[in-house]
Backbone of each chain as ProteinMPNN parsed JSONL, in Angstrom:
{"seq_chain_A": "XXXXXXXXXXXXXXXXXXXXXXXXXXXXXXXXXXXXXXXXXXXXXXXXXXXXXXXXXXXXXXXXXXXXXXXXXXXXXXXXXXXXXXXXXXXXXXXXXXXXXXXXXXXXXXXXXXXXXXXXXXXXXXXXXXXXXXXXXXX", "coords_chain_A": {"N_chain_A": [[117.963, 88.406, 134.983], [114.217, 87.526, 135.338], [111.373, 88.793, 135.538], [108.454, 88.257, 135.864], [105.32, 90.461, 134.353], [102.822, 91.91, 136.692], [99.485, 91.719, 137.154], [96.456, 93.98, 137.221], [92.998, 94.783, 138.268], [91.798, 97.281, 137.144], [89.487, 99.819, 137.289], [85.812, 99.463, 137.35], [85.006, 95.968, 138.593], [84.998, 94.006, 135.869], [84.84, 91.38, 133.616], [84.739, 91.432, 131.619], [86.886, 93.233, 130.871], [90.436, 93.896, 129.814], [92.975, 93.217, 132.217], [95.286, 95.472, 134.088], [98.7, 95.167, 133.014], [101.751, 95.183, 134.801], [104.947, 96.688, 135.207], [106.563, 95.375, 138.374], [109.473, 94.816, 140.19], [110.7, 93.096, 142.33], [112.704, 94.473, 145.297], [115.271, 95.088, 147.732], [116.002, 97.69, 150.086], [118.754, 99.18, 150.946], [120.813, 100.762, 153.685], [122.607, 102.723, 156.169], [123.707, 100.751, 157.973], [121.466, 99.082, 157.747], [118.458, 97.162, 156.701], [115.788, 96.589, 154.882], [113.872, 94.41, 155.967], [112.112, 92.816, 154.516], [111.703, 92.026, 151.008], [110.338, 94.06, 148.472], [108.094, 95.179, 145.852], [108.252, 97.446, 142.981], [107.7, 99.434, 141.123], [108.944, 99.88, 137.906], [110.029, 101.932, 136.078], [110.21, 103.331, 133.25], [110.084, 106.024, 132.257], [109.693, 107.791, 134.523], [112.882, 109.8, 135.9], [114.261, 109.211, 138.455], [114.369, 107.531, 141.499], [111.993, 106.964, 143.38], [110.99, 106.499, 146.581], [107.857, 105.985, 148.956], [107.7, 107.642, 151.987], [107.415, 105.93, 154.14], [109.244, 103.79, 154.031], [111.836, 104.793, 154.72], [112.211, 104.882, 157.367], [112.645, 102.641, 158.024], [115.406, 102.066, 157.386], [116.807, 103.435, 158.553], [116.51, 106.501, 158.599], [115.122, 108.813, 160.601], [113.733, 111.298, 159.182], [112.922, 112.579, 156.859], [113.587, 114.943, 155.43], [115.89, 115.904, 155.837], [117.511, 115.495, 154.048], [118.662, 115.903, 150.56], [116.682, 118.065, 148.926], [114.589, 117.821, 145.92], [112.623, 118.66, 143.967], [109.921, 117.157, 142.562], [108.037, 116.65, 139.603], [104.94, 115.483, 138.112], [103.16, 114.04, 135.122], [100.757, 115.676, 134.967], [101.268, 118.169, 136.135], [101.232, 118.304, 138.491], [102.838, 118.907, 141.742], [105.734, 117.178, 143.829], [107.176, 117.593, 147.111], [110.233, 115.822, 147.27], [112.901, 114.154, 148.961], [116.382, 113.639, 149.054], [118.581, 110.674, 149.252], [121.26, 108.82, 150.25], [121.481, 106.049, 149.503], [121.006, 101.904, 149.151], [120.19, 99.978, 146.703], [119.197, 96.603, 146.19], [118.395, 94.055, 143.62], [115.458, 91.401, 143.954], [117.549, 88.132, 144.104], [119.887, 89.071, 142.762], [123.257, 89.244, 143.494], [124.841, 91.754, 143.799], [124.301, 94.944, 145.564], [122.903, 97.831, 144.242], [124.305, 101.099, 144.716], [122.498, 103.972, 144.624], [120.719, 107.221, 144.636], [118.002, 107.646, 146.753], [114.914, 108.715, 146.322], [112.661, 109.948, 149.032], [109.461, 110.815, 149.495], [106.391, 112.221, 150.978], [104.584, 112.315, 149.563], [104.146, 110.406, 147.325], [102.898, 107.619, 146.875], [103.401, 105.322, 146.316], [106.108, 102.869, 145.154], [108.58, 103.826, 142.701], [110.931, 102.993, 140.412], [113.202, 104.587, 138.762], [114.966, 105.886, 135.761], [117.245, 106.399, 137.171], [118.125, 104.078, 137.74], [117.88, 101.649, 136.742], [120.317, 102.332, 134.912], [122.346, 100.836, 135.976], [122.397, 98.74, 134.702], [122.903, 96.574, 132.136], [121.599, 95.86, 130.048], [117.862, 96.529, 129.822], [115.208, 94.802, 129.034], [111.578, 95.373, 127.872], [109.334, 93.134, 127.465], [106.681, 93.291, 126.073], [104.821, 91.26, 124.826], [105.622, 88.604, 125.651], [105.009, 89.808, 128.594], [106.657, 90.675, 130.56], [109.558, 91.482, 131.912], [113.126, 91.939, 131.851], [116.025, 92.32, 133.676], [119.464, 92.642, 132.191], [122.968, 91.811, 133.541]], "CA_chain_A": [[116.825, 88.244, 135.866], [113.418, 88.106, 134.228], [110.185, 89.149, 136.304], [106.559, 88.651, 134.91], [104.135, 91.22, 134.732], [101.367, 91.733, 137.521], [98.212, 91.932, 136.205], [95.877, 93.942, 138.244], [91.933, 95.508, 137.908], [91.458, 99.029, 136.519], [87.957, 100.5, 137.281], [84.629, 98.754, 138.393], [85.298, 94.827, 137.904], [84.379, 93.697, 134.276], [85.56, 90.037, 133.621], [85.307, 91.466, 129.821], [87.672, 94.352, 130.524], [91.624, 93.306, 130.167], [93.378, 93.484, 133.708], [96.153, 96.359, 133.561], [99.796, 94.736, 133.2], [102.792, 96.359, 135.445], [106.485, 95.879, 135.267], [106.932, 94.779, 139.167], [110.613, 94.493, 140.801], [111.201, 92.816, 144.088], [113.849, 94.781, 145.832], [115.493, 95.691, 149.075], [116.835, 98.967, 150.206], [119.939, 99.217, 152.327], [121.544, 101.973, 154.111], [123.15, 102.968, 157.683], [123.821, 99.716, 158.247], [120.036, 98.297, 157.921], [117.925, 96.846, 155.166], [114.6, 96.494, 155.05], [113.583, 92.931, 156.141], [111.185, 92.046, 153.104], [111.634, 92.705, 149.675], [109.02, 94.839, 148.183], [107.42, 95.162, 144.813], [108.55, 98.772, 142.68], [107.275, 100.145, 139.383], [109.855, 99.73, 136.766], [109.037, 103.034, 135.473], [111.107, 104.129, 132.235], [109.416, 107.244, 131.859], [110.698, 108.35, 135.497], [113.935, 110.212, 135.964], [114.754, 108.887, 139.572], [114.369, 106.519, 142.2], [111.119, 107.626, 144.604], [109.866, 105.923, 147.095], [107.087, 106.506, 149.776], [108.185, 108.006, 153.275], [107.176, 105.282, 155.396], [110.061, 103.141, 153.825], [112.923, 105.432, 154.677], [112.345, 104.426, 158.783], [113.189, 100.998, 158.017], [117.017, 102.005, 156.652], [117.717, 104.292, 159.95], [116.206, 107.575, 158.234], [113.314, 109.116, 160.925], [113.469, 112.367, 159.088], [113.24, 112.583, 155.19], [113.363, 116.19, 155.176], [116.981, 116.076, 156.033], [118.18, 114.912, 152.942], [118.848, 116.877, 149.461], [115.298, 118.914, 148.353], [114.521, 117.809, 144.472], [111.334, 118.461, 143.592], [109.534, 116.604, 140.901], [106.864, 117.437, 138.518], [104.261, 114.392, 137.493], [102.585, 114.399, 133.271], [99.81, 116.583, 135.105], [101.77, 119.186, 136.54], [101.375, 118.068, 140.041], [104.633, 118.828, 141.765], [105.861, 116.874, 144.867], [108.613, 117.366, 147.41], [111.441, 114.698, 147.3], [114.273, 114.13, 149.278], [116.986, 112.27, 148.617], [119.766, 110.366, 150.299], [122.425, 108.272, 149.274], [121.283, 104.389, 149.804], [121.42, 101.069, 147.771], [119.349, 99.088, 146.574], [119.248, 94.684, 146.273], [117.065, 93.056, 143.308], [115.83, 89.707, 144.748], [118.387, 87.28, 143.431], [121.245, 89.471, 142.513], [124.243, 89.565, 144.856], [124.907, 92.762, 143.898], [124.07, 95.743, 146.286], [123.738, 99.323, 143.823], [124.262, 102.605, 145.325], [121.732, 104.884, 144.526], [119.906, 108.054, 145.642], [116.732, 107.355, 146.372], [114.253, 110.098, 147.043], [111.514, 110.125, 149.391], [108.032, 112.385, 149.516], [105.261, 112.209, 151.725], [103.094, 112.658, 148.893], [104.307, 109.638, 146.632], [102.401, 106.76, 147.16], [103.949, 104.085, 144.866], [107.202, 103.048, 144.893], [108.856, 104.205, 141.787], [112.067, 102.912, 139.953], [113.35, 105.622, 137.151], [115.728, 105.593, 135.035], [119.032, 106.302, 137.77], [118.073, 102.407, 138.501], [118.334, 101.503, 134.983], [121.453, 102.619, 134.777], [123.02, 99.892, 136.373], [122.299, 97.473, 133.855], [123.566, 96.779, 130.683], [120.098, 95.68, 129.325], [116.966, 96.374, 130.38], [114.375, 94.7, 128.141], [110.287, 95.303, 128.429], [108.825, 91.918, 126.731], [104.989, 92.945, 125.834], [104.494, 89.453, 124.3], [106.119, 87.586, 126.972], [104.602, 90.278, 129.535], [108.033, 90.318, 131.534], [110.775, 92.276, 132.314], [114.319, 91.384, 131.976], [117.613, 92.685, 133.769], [120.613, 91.963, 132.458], [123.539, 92.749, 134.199]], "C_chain_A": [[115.553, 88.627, 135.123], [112.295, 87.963, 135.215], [109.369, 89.453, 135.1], [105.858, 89.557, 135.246], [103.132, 91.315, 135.663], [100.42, 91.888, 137.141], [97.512, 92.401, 137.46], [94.083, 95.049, 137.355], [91.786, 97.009, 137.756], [89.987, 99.387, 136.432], [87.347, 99.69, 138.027], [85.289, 96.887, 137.64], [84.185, 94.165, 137.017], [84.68, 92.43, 134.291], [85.895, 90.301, 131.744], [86.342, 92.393, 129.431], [88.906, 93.357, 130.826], [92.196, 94.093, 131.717], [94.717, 94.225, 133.133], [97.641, 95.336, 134.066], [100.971, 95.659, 133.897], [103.714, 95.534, 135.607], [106.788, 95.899, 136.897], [108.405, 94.28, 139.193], [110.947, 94.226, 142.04], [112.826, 93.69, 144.423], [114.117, 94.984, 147.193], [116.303, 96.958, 149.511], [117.693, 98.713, 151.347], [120.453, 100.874, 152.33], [121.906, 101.855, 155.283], [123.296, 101.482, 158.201], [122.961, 98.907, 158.52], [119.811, 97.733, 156.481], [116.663, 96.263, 155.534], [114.427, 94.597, 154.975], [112.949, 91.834, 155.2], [111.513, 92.643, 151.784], [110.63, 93.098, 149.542], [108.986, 95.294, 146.796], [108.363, 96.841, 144.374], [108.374, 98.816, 141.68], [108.252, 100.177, 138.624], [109.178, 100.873, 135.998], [110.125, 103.641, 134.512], [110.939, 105.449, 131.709], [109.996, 108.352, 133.124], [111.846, 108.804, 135.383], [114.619, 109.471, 137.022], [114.326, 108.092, 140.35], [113.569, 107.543, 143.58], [110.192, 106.975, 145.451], [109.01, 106.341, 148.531], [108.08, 106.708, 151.184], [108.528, 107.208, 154.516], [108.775, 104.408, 155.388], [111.523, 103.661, 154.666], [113.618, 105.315, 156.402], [113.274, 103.1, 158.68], [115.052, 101.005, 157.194], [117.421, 103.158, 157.895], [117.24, 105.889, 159.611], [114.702, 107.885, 158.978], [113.108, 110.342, 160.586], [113.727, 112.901, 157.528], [114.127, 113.521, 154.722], [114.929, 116.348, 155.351], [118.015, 115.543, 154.768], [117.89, 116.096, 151.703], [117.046, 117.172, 148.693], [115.32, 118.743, 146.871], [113.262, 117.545, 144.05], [111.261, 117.893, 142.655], [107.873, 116.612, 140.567], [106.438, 116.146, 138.016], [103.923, 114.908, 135.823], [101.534, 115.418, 133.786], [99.946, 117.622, 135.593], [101.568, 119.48, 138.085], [102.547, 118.089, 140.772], [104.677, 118.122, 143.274], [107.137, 117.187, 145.319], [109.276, 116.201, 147.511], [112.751, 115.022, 147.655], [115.342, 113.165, 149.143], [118.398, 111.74, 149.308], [120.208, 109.417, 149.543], [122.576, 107.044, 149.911], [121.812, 103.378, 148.688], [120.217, 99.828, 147.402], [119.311, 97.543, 146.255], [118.174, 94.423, 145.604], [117.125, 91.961, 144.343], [116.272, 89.104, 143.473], [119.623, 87.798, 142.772], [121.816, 89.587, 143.666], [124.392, 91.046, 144.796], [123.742, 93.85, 144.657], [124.229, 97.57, 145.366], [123.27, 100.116, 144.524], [123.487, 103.433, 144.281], [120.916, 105.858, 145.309], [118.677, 108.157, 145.306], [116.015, 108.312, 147.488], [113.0, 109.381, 147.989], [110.18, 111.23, 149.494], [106.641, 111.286, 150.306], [103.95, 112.193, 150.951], [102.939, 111.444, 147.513], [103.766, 108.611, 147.442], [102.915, 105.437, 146.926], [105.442, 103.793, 145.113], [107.824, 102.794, 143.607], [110.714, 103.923, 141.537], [112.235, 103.371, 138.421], [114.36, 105.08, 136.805], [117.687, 105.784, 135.651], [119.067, 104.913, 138.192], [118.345, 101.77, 137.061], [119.609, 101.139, 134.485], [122.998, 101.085, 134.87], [122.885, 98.323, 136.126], [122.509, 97.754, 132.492], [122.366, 96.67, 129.897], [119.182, 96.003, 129.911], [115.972, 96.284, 129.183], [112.606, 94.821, 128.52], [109.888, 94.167, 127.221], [107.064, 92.675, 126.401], [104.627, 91.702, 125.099], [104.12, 89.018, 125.476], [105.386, 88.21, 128.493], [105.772, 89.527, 130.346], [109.049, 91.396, 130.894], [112.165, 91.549, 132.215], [115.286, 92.254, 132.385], [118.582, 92.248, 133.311], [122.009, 92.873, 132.941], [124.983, 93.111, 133.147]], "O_chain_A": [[115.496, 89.642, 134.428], [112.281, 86.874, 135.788], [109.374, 90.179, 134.105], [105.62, 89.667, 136.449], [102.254, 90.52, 135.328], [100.639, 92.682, 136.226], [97.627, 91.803, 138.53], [94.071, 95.718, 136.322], [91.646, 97.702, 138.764], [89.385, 99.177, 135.378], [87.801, 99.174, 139.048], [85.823, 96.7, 136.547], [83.01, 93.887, 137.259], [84.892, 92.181, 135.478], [86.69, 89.791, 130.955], [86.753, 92.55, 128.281], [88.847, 92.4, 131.597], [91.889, 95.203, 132.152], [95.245, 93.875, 132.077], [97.722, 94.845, 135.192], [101.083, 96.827, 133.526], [103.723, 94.346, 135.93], [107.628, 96.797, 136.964], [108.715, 93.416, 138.374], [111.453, 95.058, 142.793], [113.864, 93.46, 143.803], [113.126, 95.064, 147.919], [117.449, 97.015, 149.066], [117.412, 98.172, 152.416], [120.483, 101.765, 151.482], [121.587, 100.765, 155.757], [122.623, 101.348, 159.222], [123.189, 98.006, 159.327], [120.541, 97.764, 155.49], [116.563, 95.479, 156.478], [114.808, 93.815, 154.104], [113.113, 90.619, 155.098], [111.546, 93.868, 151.665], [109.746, 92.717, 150.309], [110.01, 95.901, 146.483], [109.039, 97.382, 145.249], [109.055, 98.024, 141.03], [108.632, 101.298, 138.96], [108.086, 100.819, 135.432], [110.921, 104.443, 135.001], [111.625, 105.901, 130.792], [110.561, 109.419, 132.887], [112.334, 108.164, 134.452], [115.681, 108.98, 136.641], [113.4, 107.581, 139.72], [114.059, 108.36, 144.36], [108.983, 106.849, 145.258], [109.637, 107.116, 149.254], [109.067, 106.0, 151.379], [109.314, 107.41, 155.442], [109.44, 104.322, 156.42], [112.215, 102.796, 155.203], [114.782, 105.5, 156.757], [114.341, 102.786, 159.208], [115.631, 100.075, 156.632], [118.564, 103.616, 157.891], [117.649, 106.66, 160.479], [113.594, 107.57, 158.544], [112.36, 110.938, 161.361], [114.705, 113.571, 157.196], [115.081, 113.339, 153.966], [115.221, 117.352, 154.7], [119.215, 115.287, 154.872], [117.076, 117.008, 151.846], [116.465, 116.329, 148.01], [116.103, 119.527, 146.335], [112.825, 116.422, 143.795], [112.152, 117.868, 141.806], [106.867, 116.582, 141.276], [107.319, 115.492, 137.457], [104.358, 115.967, 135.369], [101.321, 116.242, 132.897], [98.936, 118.32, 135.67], [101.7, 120.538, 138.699], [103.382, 117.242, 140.455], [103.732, 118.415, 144.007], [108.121, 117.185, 144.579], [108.543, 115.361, 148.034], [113.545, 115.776, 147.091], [115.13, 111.953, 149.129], [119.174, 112.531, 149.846], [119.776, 109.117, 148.43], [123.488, 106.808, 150.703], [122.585, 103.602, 147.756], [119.641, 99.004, 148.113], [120.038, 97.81, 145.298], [117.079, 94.404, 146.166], [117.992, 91.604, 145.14], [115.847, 89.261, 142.329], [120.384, 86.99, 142.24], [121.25, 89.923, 144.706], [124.045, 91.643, 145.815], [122.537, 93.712, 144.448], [125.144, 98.363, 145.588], [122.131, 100.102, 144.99], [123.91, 103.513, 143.127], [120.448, 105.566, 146.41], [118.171, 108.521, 144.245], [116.221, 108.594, 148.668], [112.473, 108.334, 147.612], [110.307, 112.453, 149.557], [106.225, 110.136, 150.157], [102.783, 112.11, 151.333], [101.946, 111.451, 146.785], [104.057, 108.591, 148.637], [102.586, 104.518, 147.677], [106.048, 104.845, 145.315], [107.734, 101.634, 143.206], [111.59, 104.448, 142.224], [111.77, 102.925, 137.372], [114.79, 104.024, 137.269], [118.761, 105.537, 135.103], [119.959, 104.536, 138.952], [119.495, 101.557, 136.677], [119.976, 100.128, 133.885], [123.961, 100.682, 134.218], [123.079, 97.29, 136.766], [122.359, 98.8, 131.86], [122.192, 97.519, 129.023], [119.473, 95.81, 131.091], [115.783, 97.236, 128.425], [112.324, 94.279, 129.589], [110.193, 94.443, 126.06], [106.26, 91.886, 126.897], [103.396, 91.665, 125.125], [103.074, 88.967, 126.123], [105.18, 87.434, 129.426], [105.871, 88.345, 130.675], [109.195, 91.899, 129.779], [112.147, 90.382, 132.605], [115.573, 93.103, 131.541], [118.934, 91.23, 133.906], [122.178, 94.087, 132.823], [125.783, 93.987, 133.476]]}, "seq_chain_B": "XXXXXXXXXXXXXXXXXXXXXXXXXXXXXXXXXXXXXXXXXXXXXXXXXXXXXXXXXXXXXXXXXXXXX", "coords_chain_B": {"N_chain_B": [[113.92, 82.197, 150.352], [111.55, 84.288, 148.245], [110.325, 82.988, 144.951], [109.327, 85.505, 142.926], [107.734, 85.225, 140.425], [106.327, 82.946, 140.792], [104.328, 84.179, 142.164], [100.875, 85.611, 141.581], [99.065, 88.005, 140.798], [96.636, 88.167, 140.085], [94.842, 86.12, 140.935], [94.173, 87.021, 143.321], [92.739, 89.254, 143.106], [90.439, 90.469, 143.692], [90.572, 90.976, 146.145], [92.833, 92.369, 146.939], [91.353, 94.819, 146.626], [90.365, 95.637, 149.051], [92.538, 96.747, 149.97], [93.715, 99.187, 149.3], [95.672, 101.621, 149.1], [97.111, 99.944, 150.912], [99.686, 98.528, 152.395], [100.362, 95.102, 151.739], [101.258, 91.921, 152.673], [102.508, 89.111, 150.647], [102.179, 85.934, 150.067], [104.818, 83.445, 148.595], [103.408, 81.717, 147.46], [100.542, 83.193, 146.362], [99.082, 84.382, 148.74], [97.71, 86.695, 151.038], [99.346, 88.1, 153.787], [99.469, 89.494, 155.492], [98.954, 93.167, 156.733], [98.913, 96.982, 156.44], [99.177, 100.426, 156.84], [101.755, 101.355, 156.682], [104.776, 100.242, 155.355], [106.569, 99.075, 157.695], [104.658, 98.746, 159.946], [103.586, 96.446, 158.864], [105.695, 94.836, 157.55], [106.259, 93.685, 160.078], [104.251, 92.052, 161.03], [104.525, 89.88, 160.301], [105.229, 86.459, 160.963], [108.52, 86.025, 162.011], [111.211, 84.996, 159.967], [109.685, 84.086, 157.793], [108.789, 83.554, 154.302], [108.222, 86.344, 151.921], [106.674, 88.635, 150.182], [106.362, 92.37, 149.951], [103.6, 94.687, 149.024], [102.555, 97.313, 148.067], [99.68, 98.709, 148.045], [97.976, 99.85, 144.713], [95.887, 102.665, 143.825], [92.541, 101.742, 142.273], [90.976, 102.629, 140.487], [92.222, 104.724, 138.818], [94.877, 104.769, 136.325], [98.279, 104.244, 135.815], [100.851, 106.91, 135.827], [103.876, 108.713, 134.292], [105.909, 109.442, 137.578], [107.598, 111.721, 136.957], [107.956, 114.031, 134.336]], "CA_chain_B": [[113.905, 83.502, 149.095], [110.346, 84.719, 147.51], [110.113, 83.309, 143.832], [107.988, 86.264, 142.921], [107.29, 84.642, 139.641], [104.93, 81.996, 141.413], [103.073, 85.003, 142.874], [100.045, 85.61, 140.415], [98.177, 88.736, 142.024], [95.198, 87.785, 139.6], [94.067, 85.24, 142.078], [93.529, 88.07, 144.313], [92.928, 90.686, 142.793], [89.381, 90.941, 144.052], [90.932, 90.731, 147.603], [93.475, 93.594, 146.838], [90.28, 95.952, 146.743], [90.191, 95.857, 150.617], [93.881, 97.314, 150.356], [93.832, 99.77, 148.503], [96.781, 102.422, 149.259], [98.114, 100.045, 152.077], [100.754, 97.981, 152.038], [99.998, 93.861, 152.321], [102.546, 90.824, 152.677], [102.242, 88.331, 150.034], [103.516, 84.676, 150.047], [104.984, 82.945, 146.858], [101.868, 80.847, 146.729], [99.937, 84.097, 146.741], [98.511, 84.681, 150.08], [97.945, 88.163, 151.668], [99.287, 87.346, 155.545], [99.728, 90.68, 156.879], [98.499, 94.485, 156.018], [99.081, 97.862, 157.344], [99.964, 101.504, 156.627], [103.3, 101.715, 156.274], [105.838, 99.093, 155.447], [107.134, 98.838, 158.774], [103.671, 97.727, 160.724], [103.008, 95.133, 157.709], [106.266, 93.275, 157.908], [106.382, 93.321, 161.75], [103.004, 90.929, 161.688], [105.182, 88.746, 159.206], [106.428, 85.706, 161.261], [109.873, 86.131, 161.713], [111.681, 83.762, 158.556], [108.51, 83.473, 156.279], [109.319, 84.249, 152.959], [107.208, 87.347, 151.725], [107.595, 90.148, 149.418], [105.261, 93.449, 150.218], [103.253, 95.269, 148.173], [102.442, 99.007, 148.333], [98.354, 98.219, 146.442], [97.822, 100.975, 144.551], [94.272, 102.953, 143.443], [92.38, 100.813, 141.202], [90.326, 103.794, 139.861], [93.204, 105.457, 137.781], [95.86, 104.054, 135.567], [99.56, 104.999, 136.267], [101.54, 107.522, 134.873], [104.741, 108.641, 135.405], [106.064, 110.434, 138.539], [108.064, 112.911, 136.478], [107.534, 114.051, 133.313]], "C_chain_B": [[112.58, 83.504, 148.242], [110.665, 84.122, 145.754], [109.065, 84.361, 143.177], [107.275, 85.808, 141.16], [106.328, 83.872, 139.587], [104.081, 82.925, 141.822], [102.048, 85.644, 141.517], [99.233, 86.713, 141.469], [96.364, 88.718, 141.465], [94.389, 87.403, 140.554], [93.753, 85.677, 143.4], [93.207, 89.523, 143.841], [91.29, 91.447, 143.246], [89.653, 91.698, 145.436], [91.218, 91.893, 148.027], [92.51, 94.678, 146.97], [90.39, 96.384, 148.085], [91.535, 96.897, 150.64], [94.001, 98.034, 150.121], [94.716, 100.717, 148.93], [97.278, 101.592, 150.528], [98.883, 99.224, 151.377], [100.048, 96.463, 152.535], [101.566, 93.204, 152.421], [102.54, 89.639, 152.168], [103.419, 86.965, 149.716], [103.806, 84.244, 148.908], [103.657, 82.287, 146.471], [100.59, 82.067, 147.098], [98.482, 84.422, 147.731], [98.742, 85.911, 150.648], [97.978, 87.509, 153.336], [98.892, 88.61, 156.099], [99.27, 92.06, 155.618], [98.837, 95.664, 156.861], [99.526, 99.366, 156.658], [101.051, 101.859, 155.786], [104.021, 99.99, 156.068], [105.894, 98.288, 156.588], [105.913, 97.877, 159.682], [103.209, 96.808, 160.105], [104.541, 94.021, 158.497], [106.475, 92.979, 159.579], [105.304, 92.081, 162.087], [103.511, 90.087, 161.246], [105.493, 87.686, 160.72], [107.589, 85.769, 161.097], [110.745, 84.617, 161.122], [110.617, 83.24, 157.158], [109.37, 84.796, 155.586], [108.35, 85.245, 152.495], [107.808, 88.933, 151.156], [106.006, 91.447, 149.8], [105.186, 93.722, 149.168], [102.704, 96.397, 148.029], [100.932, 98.675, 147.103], [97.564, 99.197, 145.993], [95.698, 101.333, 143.968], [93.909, 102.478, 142.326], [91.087, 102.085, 139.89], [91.069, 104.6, 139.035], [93.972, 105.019, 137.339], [96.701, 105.223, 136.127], [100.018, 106.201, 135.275], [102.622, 107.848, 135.333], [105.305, 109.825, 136.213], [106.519, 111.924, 137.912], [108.215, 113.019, 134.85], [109.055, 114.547, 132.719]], "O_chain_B": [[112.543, 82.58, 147.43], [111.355, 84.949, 145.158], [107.937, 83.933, 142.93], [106.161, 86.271, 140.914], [105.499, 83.873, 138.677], [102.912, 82.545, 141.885], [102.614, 86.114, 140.529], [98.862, 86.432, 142.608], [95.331, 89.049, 142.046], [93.441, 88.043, 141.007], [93.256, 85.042, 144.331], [93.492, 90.624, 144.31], [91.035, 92.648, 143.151], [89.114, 92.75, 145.781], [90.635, 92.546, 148.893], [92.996, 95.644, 147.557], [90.519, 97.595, 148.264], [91.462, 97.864, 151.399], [94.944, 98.349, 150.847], [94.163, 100.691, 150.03], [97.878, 102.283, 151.351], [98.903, 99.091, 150.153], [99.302, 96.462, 153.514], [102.655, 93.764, 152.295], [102.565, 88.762, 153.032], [104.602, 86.876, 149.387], [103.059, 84.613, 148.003], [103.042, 82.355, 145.407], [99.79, 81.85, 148.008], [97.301, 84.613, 147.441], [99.908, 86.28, 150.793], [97.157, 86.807, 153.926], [98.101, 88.751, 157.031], [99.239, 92.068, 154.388], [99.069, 95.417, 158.044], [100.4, 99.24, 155.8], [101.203, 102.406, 154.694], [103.707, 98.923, 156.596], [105.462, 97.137, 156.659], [106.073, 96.707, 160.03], [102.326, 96.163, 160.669], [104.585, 93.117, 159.332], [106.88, 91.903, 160.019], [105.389, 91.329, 163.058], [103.061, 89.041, 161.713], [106.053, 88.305, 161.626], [107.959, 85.571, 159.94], [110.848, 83.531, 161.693], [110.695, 82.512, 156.168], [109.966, 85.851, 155.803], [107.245, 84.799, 152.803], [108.662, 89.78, 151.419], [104.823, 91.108, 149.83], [105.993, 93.442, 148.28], [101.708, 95.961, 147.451], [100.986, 98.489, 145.887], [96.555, 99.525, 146.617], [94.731, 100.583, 143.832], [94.629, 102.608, 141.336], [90.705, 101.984, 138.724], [90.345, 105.354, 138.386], [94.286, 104.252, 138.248], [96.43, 106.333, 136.585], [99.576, 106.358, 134.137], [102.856, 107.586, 136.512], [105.266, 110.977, 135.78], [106.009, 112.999, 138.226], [108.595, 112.04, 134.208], [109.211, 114.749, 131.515]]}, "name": "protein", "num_of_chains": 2, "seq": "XXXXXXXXXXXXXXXXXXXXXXXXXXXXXXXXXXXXXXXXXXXXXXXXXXXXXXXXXXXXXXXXXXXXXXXXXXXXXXXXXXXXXXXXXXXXXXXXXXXXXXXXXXXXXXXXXXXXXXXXXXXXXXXXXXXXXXXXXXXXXXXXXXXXXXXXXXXXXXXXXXXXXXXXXXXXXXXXXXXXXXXXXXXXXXXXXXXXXXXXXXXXXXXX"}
């Protein structure tokens, strides 16, 4: 599966400044016998440890209470620390059949949704193209 | 099924300014339909069967970094 880069504006708009490139993954989260109705965009973030995404998400899989799930804080490059909880869902690229199990944290204070490196995992390749600007899974 | 490959967010990327920490609902031929908060009150404005992938549109004032160091 190979997803192109998003290109998006960084600062005041320049037309001479380059637009910032981001590795973008359509996915869907499942759990309790739900799954979120739309796929939704997620940071391909190799620098991440774990799988974190915003709070609001965690309604839409049968979860109205984050806080009830395993406490694992995490620490940003600036020493900003957030709480994260985490529960034991799965996640659906778009266009793979496959469904992986992963625990994916939530925090009230993450904005972004963030795919680390326990998402990773579950691929035999994962290539970053800077040329090609694109992403590749393979499975 | 969303080719999100056809979606080019260039061709909005002025647009995206309005959004800025919400969430929109973007069609393959990149169109913002729906916006909102959270996930949940975005795809609810969706027509039920349009194709549409969300997008969580982050602050355009800081580059990323990552969550955990």
């Amino acid at each position: 599966m190979k997803f192109e880069y998003q290109k998006f504006i960084l600062g005041s708009h320049d037309p001479r400044k380059p637009l910032v490139a981001r590795p973008l993954i359509p996915v869907s989260l499942h759990g309790n016998g739900m799954k979120t109705r739309s796929p939704y965009f997620a940071l391909l973030d190799s620098g991440a440890d774990r799988v974190i995404f915003p709070a609001d998400l965690a309604a839409e899989v049968g979860i109205p209470d984050i806080e009830k799930g395993e406490l694992e804080p995490a620490v940003g490059i600036a020493g900003q620390r957030a709480d994260v909880y985490y529960h034991n869902l799965a996640l659906q690229v778009l266009g793979d059949t496959r469904v992986l199990p992963t625990a994916v944290g939530f925090s009230r204070t993450v904005s972004l949704p963030i795919l680390g490196r326990s998402f990773f995992k579950h691929f035999k390749v994962v290539t970053f193209s800077e040329s090609k600007e694109e992403v590749e899974l393979k499975n | 099924m969303v080719n999100v490959n056809n979606i080019d967010l260039r061709k909005i990327s002025q647009d995206l300014r309005s959004f800025e920490n919400q969430w929109v609902a973007i069609t393959e031929d990149t169109r913002i339909v729906a916006s909102g908060p959270t996930y949940g009150e975005t795809v609810r404005q969706v027509k039920e069967g349009s194709d549409v992938v969300l997008l969580k549109v982050p602050s355009f004032d800081a580059s990323l970094a990552p969550v955990e160091a």
